[in-house]
C-alpha positions as a printed NumPy array, in Angstrom:
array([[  0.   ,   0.   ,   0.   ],
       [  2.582,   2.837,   0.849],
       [  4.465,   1.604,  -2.505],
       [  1.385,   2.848,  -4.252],
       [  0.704,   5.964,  -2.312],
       [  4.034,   6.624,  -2.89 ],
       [  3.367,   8.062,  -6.832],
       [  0.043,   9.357,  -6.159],
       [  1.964,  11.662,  -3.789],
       [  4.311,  12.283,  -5.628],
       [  1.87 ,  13.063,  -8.426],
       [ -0.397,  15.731,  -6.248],
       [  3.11 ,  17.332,  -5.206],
       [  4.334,  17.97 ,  -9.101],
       [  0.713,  18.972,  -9.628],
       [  0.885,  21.412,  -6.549],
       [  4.043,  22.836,  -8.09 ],
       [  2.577,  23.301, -11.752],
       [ -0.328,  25.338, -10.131],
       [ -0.418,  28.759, -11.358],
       [ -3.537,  31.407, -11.234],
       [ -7.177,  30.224,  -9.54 ],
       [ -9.698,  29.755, -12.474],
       [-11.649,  31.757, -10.585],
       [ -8.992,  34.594, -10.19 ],
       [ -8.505,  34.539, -13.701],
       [-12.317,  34.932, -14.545],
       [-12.396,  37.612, -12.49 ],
       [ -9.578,  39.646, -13.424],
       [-11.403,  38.996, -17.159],
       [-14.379,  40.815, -15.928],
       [-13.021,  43.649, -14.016],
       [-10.63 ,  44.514, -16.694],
       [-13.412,  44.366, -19.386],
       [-15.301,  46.751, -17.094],
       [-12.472,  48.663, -16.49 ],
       [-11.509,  49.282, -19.884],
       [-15.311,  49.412, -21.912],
       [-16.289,  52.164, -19.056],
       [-17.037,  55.618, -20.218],
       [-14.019,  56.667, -18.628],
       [-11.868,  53.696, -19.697],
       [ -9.058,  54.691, -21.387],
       [ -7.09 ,  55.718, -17.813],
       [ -6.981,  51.677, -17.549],
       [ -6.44 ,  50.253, -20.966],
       [ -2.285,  51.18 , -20.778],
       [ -2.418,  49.239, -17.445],
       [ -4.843,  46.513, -18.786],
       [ -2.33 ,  45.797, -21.972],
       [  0.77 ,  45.802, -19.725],
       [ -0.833,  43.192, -17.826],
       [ -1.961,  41.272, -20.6  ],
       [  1.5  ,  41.195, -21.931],
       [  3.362,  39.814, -18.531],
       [  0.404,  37.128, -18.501],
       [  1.335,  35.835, -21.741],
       [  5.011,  36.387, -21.019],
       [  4.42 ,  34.009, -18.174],
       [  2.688,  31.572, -20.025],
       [  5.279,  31.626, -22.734],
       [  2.78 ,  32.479, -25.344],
       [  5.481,  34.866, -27.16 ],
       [  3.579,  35.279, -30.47 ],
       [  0.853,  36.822, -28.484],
       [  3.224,  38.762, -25.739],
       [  4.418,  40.268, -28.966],
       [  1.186,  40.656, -31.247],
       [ -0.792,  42.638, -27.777],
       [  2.186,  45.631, -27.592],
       [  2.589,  45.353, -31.277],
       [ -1.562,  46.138, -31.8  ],
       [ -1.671,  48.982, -28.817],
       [  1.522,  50.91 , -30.191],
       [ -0.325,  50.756, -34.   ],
       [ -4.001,  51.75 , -32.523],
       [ -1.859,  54.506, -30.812],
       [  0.269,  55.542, -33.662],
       [ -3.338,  55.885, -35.324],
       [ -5.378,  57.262, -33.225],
       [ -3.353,  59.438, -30.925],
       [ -0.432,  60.486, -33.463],
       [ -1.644,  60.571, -36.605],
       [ -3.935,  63.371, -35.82 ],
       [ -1.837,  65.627, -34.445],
       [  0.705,  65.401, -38.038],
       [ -2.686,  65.586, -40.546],
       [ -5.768,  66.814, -40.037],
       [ -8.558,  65.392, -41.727],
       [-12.151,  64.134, -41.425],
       [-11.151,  60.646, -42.309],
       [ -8.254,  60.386, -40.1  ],
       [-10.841,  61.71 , -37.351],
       [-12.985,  58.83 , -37.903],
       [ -9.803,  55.929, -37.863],
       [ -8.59 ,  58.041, -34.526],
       [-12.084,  57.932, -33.421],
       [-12.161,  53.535, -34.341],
       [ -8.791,  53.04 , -32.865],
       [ -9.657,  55.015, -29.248],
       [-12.014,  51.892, -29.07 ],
       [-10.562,  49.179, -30.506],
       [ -7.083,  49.9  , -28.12 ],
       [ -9.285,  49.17 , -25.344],
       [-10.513,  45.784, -26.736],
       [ -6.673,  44.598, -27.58 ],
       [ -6.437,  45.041, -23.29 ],
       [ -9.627,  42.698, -22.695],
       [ -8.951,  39.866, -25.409],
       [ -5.481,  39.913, -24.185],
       [ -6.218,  38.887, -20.525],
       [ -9.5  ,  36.676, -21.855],
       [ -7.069,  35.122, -24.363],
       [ -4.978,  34.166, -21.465],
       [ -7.892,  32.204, -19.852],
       [ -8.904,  30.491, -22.533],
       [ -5.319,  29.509, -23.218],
       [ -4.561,  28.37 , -19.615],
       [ -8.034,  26.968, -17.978],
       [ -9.522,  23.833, -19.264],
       [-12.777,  22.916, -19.709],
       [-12.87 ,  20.547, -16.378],
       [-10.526,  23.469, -14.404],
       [-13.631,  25.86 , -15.573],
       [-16.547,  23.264, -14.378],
       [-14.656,  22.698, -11.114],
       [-14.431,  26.715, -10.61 ],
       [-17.748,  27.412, -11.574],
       [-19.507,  24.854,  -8.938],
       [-17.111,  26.302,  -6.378],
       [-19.227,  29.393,  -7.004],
       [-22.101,  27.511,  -6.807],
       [-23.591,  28.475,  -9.702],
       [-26.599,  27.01 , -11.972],
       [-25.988,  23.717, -13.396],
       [-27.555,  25.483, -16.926],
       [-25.025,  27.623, -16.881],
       [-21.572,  26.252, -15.771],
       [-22.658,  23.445, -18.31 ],
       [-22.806,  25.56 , -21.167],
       [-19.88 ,  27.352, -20.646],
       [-17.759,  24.126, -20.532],
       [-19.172,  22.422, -23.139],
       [-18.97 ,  26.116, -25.515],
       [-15.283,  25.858, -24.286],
       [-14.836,  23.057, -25.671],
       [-16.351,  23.402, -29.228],
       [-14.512,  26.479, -29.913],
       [-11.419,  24.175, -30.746],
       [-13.259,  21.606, -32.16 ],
       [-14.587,  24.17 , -34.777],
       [-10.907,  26.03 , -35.578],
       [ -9.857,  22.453, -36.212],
       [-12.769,  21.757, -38.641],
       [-12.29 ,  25.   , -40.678],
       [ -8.532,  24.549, -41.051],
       [ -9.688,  21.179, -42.645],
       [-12.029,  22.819, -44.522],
       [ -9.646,  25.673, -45.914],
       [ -7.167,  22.914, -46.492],
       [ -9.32 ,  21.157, -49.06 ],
       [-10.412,  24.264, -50.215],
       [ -6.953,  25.41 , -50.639],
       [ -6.075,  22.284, -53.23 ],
       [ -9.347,  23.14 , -55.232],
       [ -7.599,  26.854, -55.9  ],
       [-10.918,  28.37 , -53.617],
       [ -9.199,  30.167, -51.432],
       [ -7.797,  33.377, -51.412],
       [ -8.348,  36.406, -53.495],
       [ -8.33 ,  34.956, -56.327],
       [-10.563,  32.261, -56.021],
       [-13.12 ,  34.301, -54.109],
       [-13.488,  36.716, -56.996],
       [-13.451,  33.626, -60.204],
       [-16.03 ,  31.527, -57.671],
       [-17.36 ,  33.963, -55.061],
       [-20.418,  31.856, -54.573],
       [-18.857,  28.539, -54.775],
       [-16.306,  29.305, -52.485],
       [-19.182,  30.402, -49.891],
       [-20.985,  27.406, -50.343],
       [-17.688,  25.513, -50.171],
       [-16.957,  26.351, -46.987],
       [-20.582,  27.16 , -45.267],
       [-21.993,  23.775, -45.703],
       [-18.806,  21.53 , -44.527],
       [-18.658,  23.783, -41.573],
       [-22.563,  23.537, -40.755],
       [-21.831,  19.56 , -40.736],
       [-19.341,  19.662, -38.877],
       [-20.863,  21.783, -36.335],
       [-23.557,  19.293, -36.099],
       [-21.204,  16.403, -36.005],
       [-18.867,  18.41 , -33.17 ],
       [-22.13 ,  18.876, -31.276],
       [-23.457,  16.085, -31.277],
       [-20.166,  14.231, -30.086],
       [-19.538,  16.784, -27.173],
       [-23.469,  16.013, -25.941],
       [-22.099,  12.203, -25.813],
       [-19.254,  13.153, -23.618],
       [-21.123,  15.536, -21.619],
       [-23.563,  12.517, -20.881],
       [-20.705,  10.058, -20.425],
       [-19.146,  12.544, -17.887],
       [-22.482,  12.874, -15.934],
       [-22.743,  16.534, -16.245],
       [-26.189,  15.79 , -16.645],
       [-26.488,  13.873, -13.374],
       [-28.161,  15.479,  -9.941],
       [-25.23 ,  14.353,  -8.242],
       [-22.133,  16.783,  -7.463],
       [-18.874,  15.697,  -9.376],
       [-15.668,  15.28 ,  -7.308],
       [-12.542,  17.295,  -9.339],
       [ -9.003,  15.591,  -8.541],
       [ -7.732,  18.675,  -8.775],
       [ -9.919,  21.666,  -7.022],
       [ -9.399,  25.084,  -7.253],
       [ -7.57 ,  26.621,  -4.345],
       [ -6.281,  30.445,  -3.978],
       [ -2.339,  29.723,  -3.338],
       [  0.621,  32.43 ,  -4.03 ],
       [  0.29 ,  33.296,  -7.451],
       [ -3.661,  34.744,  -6.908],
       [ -1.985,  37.226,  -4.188],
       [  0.848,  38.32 ,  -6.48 ],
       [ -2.333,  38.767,  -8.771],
       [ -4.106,  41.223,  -6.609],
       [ -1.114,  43.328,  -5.697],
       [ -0.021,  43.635,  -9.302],
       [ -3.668,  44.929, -10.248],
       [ -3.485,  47.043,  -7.592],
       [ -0.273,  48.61 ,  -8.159],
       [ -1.383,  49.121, -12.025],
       [ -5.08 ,  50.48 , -11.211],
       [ -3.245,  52.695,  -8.608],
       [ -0.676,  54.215, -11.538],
       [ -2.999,  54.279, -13.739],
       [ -4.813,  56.65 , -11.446],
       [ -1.971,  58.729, -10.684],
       [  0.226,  58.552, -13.29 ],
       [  0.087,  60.908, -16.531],
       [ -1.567,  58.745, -19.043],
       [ -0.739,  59.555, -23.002],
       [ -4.176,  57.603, -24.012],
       [ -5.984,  60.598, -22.258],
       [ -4.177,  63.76 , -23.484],
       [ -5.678,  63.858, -26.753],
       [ -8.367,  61.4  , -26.587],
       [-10.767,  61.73 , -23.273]])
């Protein structure tokens, strides 16, 4: 018996050390920075909300995206903070006037993008009946978090057979615009269905549909890394606050 306790321990301890953020820190650091940022007077957070965006996928060693999130907020700035000042004009106004809003969503899909990327769909059902929410609802949300894959794989198959057909691309869209629609609608419908219909079996084989409560081997628990969590935020909400911004010298 100890021989076999032996690896189990030794398999909760590696797991213990692999931990990183709370699902349910990270859910709610999606929501207060998407609150922060979409508020009227959102643009005082959106610098902070980026720079944490950036350090989350730094940590998760997602470098295309650590370097696609500054890459997008220096461009939206460069249009819509700089590029008014050297030439005025009416259309200029109006990309200035499209980039002050679309800086602030680069902040909020950053941090999302870094849940999606990190919590799985059983991390997110374990999280959600901590809360103690509605079966009807942490249900859906694991299940949609798991067809969102399903589907990205489907229509890179799709665009792959597409591809050897000479449908995609420019060039193909404007010899066969409505082939290339129909080409790529109905294989996706089917294998929406299909994708559906196989995560309802595994939802049912999982017993997500069942009264009782399921037991997760690996619960969420605040540790460490949710405290270093809350002091960063704080430290960046409280610069942001006091700090001269550039997003709110031209642009209020």
């Amino acid at each position: 018996m100890p021989e076999t306790a032996a690896p189990i321990a030794a398999t909760r301890v590696s797991v213990a050390g692999r931990r990183g953020l709370d699902p349910r820190s990270k859910i709610l650091l999606v929501l207060l920075v998407s609150l922060a940022v979409m508020s009227p007077g959102g643009l005082v957070f959106v610098l902070a909300g980026i720079v944490l965006a950036t350090v989350l996928a730094v940590t998760e060693r997602a470098w295309s995206r650590a370097l696609l999130i500054p890459v997008a907020a220096v461009v939206m700035y460069l249009l819509g903070w700089v590029l008014p000042l050297i030439w005025a004009h009416p259309v200029v106004t109006i990309i200035a006037i499209g980039c002050g809003y679309l800086i602030r969503f680069i902040a909020a899909f950053g941090v999302g993008a870094h849940l999606i990327a990190t919590t799985s769909p059983t991390q997110l059902s374990a999280a959600l009946r901590a809360w103690h929410l509605p079966r009807a609802i942490s249900v859906t949300l694991a299940v949609m978090l798991r067809f969102f894959p399903v589907v990205a794989a489907e229509s890179s198959a799709v665009l792959d057979a597409m591809r050897l057909r000479g449908l995609v691309g420019m060039a193909g869209l404007a010899r066969h615009p409505i082939l290339s629609m129909e080409r790529f609608t109905v294989p996706m419908i089917a294998a929406s269905l299909r994708a559906s219909e196989d995560l309802s079996a595994s939802a049912i084989l999982r017993g997500l549909g069942s009264h009782r409560v399921p037991v997760s081997l690996d619960p969420p628990r605040l540790g460490g890394p949710d405290l270093g969590l809350l002091l960063a935020v704080t430290v960046l909400a409280a610069a942001s606050l006091l700090l001269p911004n550039p997003l709110t010298m031209v642009i209020a």
